[in-house]
N, C-alpha and C positions, 0 to 999 in steps of 0.2 A: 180761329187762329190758335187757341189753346192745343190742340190735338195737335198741330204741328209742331213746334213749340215746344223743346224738354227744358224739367224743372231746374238744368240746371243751365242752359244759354239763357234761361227767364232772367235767372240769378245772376249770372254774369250784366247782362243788361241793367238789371236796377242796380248791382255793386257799379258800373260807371256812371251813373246819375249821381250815387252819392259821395262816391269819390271824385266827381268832375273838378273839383278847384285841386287835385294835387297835381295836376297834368299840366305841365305848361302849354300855352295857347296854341301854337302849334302843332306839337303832341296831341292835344284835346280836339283837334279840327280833325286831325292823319283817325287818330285813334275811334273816333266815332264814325268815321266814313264808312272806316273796315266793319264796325258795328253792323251799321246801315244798310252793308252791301252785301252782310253776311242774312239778316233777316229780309232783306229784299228777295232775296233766291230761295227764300222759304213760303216767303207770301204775298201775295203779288196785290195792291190796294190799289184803286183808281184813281188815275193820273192828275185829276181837280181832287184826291185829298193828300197828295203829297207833293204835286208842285208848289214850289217858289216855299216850302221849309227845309230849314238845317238838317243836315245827319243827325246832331242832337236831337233836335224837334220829333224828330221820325221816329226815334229811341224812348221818346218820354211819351210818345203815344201809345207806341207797342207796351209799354211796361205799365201804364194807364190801362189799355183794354185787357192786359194780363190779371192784373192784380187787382184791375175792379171791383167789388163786389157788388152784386146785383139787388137791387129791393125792387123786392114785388109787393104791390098794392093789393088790397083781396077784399 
């Protein structure tokens, strides 16, 4: 997902995770959809790990698997 992915729609994605309480409810439903619908057309995830969650949900996955850091055991 990284490779597809530039540093700065990463960036756009986790700034609305942490601005998510300025957005009125509304606003924050429309606004994450368009999120959602913009990294859905980038990456295509299987349909049992994204049914039945929010655009939100699917926004704080992607920015989880982005920003993860990895530990490797040795």
């Amino acid at each position: 997902m990284r490779q597809h992915i530039s540093p700065s729609e990463a960036r756009i994605a986790l700034q609305a995770l942490v601005r998510r309480d300025e957005f009125e409810p509304r606003s924050r439903v429309t606004f994450f959809e368009n999120i959602a619908a913009h990294f859905k057309s980038i990456v295509t995830f299987p349909a049992e790990a994204i049914d039945g969650i929010s655009d939100e949900q699917y926004i704080r996955n992607v920015v989880d698997a982005l920003y993860r850091t990895r530990s490797f055991k040795g």
